[in-house]
N, C-alpha and C positions, 0 to 999 in steps of 0.2 A: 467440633465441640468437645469440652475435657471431661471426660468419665466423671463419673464421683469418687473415683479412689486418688483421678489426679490433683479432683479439688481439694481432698483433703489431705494429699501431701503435701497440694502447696498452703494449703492454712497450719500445717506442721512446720514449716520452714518458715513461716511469717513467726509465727508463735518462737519457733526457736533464735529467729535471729533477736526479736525483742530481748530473750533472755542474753543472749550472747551480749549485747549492747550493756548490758546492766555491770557486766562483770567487771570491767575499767572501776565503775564507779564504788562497787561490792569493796573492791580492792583499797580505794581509795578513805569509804566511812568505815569499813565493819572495827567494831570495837572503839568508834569515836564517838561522844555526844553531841547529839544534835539539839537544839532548842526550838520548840515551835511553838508561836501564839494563835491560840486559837478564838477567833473572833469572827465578827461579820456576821454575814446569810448563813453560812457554814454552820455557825453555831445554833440557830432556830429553825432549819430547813431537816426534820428528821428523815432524810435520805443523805443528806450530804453531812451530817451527822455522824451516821453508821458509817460511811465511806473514808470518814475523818476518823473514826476508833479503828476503823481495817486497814486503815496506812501506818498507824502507831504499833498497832499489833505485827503487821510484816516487818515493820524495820526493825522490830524488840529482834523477832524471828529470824531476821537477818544480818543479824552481828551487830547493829548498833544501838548506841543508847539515846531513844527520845525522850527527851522531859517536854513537856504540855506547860506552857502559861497559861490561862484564862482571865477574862472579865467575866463582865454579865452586865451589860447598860441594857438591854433590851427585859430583861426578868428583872433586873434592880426597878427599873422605871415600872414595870406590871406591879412590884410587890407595894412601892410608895404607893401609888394611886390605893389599892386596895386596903392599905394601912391609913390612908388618909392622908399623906403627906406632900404635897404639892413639890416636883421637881422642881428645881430652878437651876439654871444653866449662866455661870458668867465667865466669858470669855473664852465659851467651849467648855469650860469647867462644869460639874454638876456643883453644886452648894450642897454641904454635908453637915446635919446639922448630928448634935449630942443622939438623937432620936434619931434621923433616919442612919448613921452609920451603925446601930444595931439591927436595921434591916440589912444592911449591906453587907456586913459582915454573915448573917444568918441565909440569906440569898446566896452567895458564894459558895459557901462550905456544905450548907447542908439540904440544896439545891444543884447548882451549877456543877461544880463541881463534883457532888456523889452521881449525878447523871452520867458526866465523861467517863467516872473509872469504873463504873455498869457497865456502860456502854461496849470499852473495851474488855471486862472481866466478863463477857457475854462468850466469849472466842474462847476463854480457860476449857483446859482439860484434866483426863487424871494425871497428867506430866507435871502441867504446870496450872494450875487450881487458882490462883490469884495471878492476873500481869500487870496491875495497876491498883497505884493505892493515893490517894489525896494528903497531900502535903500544903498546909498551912500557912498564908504570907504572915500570918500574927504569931506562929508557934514560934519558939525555939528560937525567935528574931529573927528566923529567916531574912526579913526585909525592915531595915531599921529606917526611920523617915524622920523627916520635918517639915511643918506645916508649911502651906505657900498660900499667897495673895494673888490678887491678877489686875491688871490694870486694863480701863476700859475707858477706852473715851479720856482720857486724863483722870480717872478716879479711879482710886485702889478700892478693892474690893475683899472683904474678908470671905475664905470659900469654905473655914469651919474643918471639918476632918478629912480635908484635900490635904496632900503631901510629895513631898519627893524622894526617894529613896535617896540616901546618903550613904548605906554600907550593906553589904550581903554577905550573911554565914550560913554559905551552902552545907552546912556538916547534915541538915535535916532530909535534904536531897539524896546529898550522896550515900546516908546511909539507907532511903531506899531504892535506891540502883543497884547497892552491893546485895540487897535481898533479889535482886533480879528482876525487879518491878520497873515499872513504871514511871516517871512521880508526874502527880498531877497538881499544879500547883495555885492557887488561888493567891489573886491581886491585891493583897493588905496587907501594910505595914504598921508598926508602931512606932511612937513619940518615944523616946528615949529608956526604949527597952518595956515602958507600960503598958502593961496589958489592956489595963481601960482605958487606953489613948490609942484605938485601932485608927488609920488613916485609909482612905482611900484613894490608892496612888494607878497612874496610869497602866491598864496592861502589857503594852508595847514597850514602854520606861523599863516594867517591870522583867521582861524578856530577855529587853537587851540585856540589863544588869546581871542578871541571873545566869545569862551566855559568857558573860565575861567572867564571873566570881569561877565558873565551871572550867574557863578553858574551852570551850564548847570549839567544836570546828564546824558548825555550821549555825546560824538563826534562821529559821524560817518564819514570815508575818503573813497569815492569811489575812487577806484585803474583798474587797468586794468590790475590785478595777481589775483590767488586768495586767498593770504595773505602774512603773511610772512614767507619765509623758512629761518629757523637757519644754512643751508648749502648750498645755494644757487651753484650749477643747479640742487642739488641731489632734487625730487621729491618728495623722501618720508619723505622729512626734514622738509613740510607744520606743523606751529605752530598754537595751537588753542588758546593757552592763554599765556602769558608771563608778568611776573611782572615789576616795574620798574626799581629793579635790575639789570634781567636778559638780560633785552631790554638796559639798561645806557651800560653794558657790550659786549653788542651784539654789536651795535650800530655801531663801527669805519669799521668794515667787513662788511658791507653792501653795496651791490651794489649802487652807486651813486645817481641815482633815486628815492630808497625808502628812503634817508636818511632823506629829508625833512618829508612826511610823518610818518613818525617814529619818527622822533625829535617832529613835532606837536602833536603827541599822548601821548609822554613821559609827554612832559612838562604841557597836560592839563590835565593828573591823578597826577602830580607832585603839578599842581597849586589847586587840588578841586574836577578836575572834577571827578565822581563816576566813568567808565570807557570811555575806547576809541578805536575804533573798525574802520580798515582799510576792507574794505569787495570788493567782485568784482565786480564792474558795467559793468558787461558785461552781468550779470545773470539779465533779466529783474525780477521786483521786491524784490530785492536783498536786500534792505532796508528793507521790512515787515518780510523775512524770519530772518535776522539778529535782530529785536526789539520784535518780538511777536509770536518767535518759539525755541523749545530747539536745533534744529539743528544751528542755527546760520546761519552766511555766512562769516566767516573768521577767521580774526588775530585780538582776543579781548588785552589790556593792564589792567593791575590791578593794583592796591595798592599793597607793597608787605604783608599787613595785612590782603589781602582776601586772599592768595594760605596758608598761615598760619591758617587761620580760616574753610578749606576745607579739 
């Protein structure tokens, strides 16, 4: 039977090989920006919460630079109900009307998002006193849009302050990463620079766009699956890697849901980005095991020049 000094040499050598493992990858991000959308259970689950601000914080920690996307469909939908505003949903769409997109905008910024950069300004010290600061999809045009329709059943449908993003000026980002922060960034665009024409445009849309405008060399999409199945209910059809090819081709069979996410992942290794990687926030730390372990934590997308070069 092993002593307790041998047990805890070898929990010393498990502990050290983890770090050892991390180092390829240390090598690999430090000093690159990663983008990560934070959504799902993750986002209303305050354990997996805190575990979500302590992955943001390591990697600040650790040479590289995370930006945070956010929604909030789960507090948007709490705050209408309580405003009195009856949600409506067309074609996956929310319906946004002049009224509830002052909820949505107000939910976001001065809810959802001052939580996240709490959350992680909870970790601050006298070194470093702020690590995260909320940056605005409606400020500074961050995120410029135009409206969209949806068609259902053969009938278009108007969905009011729903949009798409058409252009990103990341200057409001990046000048809070040169302060050494954070950015945490909230899901609203404007109509043609107007400020009273906030939109609410998809968060996953909004990630990917904002990984591309950056240059980003990685996306990461918390999900609440744990990636993508090419055969969806079959179980054992979970994919580790899929090119842009195989995902362009995948794409129209996918269950409704993931299509957004999937589209944002396509289009940010289409647009630049190095990869893009849907993982499950369900798995507290789920970010660190996916950036700085071989096991990963999901459904990575590639070039189709990296599955060529492997």
């Amino acid at each position: 039977m092993a002593t307790d000094d041998e047990i805890e040499q070898e929990l010393a050598a498990e502990k050290a090989a983890i770090l050892i493992e991390s180092l390829s990858w240390l090598k690999q991000y430090s000093g690159k920006i990663v983008v990560v959308k934070f959504g799902g259970n993750a986002m209303i689950n305050e354990d997996l919460q805190r575990a979500f601000a302590e992955d943001m914080v390591y990697l600040r920690y650790a040479g590289l630079h995370p930006v945070v996307v956010h929604g909030g469909g789960p507090q948007i939908s709490a705050a209408l109900e309580e405003s009195g505003i009856e949600s409506e949903f067309r074609g996956g769409y929310r319906v946004t009307s002049s009224e509830a997109i002052s909820v949505v905008r107000r939910v976001l910024a001065d809810e959802v998002n001052r939580e996240i950069v709490e959350l992680m300004n909870a970790h601050a010290d006298a070194g470093h006193p702020v690590l995260a600061a909320g940056v605005f999809g409606d400020g500074k045009s961050l995120f410029s849009g135009e409206r969209k329709g949806v068609v259902v059943d053969g009938e278009r449908f108007d969905l009011g302050h729903v949009g798409d993003i058409t252009h990103v000026d990341p200057s409001s980002v990046l000048d809070v990463m040169a302060r050494g922060l954070i950015p945490v960034v909230s899901s609203i665009a404007l109509e043609n620079s107007d400020p009273s024409q906030a939109l609410n445009v998809n968060a996953d849309a909004a990630a990917g766009a904002l990984a591309i405008a950056l240059q980003a060399t990685k996306l990461v999409v918390l999900t609440d699956v744990p990636g993508l199945y090419s055969d969806w209910p079959n179980r054992d059809s979970l994919v580790d890697l899929i090119t842009v090819d195989e995902l362009t081709a995948l794409l129209p069979s996918l269950e409704s849901g993931m299509i957004p996410k999937m589209t944002a992942c396509l289009d940010a290794v289409v647009g630049g980005v190095g990869g893009a990687t849907i993982i499950d926030g369900r798995i507290p730390h789920a970010i660190l095991l996916e950036v700085f372990t071989q096991l990963g934590a999901g459904t990575e997308v590639i070039p189709n020049s990296k599955r060529k070069s492997q």
